[in-house]
LUMKEVEX-520404 format. One record per residue (C-alpha): residue number from 0; residue in three letters; chain; x, y, z. Coordinates in Angstrom, 2 decimals. Layout:
<nodes>
<NUM, "ALA", "A", <X, Y, Z>>,
...
</nodes>
This chain:
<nodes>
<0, "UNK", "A", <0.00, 0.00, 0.00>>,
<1, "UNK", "A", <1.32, 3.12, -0.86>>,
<2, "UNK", "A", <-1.40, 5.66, 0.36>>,
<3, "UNK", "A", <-2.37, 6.89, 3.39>>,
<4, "UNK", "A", <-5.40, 5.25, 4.49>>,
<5, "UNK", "A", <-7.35, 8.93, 5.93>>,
<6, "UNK", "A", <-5.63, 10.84, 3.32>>,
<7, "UNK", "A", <-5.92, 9.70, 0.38>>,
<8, "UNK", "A", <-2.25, 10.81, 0.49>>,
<9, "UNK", "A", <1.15, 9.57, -0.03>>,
<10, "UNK", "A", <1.81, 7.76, 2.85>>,
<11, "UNK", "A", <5.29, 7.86, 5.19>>,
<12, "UNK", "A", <7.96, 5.23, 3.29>>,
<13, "UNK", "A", <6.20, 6.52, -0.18>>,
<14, "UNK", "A", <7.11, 10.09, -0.15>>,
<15, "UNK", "A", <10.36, 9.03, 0.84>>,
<16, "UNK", "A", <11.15, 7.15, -2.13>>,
<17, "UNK", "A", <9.41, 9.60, -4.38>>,
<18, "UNK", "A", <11.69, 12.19, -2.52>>,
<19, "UNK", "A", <14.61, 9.79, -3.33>>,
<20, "UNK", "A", <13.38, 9.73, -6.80>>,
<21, "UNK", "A", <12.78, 13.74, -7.12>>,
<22, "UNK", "A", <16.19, 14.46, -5.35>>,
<23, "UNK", "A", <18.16, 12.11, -8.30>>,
<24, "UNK", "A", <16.17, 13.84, -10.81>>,
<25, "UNK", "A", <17.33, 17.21, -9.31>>,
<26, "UNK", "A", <20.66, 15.91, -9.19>>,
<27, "UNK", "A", <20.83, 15.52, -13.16>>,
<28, "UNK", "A", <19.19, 18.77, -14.25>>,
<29, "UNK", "A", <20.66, 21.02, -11.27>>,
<30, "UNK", "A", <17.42, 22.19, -10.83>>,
<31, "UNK", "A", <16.34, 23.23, -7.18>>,
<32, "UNK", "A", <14.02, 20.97, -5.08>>,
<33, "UNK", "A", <12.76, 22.03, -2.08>>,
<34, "UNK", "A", <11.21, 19.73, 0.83>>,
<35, "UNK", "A", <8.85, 20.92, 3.83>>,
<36, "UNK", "A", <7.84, 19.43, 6.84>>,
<37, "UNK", "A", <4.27, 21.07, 8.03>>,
<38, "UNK", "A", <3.28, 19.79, 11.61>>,
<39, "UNK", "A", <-0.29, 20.55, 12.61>>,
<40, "UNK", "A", <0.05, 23.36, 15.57>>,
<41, "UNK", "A", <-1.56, 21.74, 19.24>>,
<42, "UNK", "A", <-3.16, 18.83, 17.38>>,
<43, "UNK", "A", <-3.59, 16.55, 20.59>>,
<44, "UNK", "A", <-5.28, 19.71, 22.42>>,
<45, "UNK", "A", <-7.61, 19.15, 19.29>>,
<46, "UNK", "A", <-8.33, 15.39, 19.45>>,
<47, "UNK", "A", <-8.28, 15.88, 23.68>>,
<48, "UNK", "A", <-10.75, 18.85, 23.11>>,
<49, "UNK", "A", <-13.22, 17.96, 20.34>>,
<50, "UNK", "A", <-12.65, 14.12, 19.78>>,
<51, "UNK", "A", <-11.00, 11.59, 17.78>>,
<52, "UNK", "A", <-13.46, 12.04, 14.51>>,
<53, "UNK", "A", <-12.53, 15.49, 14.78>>,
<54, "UNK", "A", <-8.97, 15.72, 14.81>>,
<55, "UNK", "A", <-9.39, 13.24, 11.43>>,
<56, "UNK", "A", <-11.44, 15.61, 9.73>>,
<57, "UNK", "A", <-8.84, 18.63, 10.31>>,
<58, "UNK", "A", <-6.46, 16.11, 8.82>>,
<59, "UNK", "A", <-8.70, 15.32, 5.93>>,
<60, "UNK", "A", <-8.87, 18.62, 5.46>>,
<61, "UNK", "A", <-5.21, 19.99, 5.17>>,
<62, "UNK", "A", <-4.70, 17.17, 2.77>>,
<63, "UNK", "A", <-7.85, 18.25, 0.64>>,
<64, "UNK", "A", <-6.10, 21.94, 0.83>>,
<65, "UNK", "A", <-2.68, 21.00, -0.41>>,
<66, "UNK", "A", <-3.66, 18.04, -3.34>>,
<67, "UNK", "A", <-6.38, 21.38, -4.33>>,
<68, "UNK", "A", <-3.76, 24.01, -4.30>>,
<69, "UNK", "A", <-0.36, 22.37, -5.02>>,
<70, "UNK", "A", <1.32, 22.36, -8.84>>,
<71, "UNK", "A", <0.72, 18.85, -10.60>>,
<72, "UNK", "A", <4.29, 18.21, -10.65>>,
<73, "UNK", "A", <4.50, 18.50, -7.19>>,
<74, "UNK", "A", <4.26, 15.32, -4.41>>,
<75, "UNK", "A", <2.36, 15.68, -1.13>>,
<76, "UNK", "A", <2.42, 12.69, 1.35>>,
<77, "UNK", "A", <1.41, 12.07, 5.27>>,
<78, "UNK", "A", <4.41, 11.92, 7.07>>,
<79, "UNK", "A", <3.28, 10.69, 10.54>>,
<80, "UNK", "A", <0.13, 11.30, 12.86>>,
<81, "UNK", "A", <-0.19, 15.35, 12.12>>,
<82, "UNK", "A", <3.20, 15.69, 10.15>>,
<83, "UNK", "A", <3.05, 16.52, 5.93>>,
<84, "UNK", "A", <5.91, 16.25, 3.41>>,
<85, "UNK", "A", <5.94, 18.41, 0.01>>,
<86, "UNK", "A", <8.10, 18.29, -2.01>>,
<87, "UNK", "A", <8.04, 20.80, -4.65>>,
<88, "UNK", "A", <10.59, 20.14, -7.67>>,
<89, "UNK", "A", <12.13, 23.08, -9.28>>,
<90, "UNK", "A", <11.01, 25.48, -6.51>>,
<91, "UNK", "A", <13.67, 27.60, -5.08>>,
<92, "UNK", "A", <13.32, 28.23, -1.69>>,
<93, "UNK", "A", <11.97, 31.85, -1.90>>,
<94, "UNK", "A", <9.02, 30.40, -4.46>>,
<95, "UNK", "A", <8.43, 27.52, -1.87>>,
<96, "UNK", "A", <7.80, 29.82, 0.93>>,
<97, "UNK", "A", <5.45, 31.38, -0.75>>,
<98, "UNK", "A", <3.57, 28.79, -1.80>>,
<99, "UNK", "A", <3.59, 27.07, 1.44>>,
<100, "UNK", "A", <2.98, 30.53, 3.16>>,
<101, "UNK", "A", <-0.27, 30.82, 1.17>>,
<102, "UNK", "A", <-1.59, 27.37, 1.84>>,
<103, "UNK", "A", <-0.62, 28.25, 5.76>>,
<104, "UNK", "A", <-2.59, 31.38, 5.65>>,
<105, "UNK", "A", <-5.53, 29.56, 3.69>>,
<106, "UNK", "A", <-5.51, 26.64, 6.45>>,
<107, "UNK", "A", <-5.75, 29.14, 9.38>>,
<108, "UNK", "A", <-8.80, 30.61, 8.25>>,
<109, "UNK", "A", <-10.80, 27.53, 8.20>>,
<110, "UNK", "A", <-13.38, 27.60, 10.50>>,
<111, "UNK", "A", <-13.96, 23.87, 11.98>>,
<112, "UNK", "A", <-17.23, 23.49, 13.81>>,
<113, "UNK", "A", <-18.42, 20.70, 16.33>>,
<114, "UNK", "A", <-21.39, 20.58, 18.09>>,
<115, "UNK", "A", <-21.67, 24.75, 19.05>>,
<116, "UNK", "A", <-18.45, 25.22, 18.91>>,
<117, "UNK", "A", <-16.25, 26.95, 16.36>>,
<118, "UNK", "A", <-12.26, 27.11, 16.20>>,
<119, "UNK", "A", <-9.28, 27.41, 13.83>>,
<120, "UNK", "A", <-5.90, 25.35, 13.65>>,
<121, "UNK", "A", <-2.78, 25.98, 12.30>>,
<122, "UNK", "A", <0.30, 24.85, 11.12>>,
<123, "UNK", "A", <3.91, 25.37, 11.10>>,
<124, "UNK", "A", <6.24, 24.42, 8.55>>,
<125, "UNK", "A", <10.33, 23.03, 8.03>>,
<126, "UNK", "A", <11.81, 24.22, 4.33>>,
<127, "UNK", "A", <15.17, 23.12, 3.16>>,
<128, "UNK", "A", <16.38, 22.91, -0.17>>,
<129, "UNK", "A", <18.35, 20.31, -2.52>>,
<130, "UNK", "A", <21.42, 23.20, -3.22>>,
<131, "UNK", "A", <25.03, 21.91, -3.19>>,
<132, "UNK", "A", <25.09, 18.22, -2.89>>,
<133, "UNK", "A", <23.34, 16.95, -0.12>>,
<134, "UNK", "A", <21.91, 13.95, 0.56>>,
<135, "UNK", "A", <17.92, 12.82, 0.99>>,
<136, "UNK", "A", <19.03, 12.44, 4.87>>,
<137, "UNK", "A", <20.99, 15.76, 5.52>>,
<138, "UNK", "A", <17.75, 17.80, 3.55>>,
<139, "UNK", "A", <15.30, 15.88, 6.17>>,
<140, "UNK", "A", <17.06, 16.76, 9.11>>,
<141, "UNK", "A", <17.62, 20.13, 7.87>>,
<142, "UNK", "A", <14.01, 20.71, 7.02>>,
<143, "UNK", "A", <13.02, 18.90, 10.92>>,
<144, "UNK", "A", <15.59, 21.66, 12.79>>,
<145, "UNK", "A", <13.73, 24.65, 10.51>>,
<146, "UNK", "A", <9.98, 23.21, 11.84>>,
<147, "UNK", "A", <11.72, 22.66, 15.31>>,
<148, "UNK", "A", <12.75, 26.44, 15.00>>,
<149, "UNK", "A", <9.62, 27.42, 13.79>>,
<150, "UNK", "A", <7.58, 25.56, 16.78>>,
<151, "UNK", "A", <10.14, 27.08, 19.20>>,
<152, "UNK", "A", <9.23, 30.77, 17.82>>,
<153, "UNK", "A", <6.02, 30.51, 18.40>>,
<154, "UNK", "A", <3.97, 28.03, 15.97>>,
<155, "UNK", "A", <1.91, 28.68, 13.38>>,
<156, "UNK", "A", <4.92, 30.69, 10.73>>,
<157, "UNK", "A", <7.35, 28.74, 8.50>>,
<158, "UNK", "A", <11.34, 28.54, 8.86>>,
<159, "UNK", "A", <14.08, 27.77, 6.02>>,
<160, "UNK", "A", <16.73, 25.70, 6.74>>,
<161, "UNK", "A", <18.95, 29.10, 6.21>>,
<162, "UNK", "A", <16.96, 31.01, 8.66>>,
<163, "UNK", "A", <13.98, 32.72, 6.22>>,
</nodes>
């Protein structure tokens, strides 16, 4: 099985190989490829608050969000519990900002509703990019300490690996 069961999405040891595959590709035509790590801001306050079902349908509906707003050419997968991989080939890391800053600003606006309550969730976000030559390893871990940075400053914004 290669999707995520919820999602509909990529799931955790698929994106990896298609970021394996994007990264060779990259590799070849010295073409940028960026890859971000978006973690869901205070998800277990959202399943401990509203519920199991809940918490699946703000998952369901981050993934509906980036497979509606993402270029065809780029991957989306679910990396773990609340944790999202893109990977957006040819996107230098200035263009992948953007995008992912506009999908970040899209998400926080949703308004989730359960029972008579309404609330909003965000997400932060871990960029690094394929420049130089790096391995698929050293760009994850790169990418993880930008999202840790990002969590650290206060959630809900998006860090580069280089400190944008």
């Amino acid at each position: 099985m290669i999707t995520d069961s919820l999602t509909g999405l990529l799931n955790h040891s698929s994106i990896l190989k298609q970021f394996d595959l994007q990264l060779a590709r990259a590799k070849i035509t010295h073409l940028p490829l960026t890859f971000i790590i978006i973690d869901i801001d205070h998800f277990k306050k959202v399943n401990d608050s509203y519920g199991h079902q809940v918490g699946d349908e703000v998952i369901k509906t981050i993934s509906t969000l980036f497979l509606s707003r993402l270029r065809n050419q780029d991957s989306v997968g679910r990396y773990g519990g609340e944790e999202f991989v893109l990977i957006l080939p040819g996107a230098p890391i200035d263009e992948a900002i953007k995008i992912v800053d506009e999908l970040r600003v899209q998400f926080s606006q949703y308004k989730f509703k359960t029972n008579d309550t309404n609330f909003f969730v965000t997400f932060s976000a871990g960029i690094s990019c394929s420049k130089g030559i790096k391995n698929a390893n050293e760009i994850v871990d790169e990418a993880d300490q930008a999202l840790y940075k990002a969590k650290l400053n206060g959630r809900n914004q998006i860090m580069s690996f280089n400190g944008n």
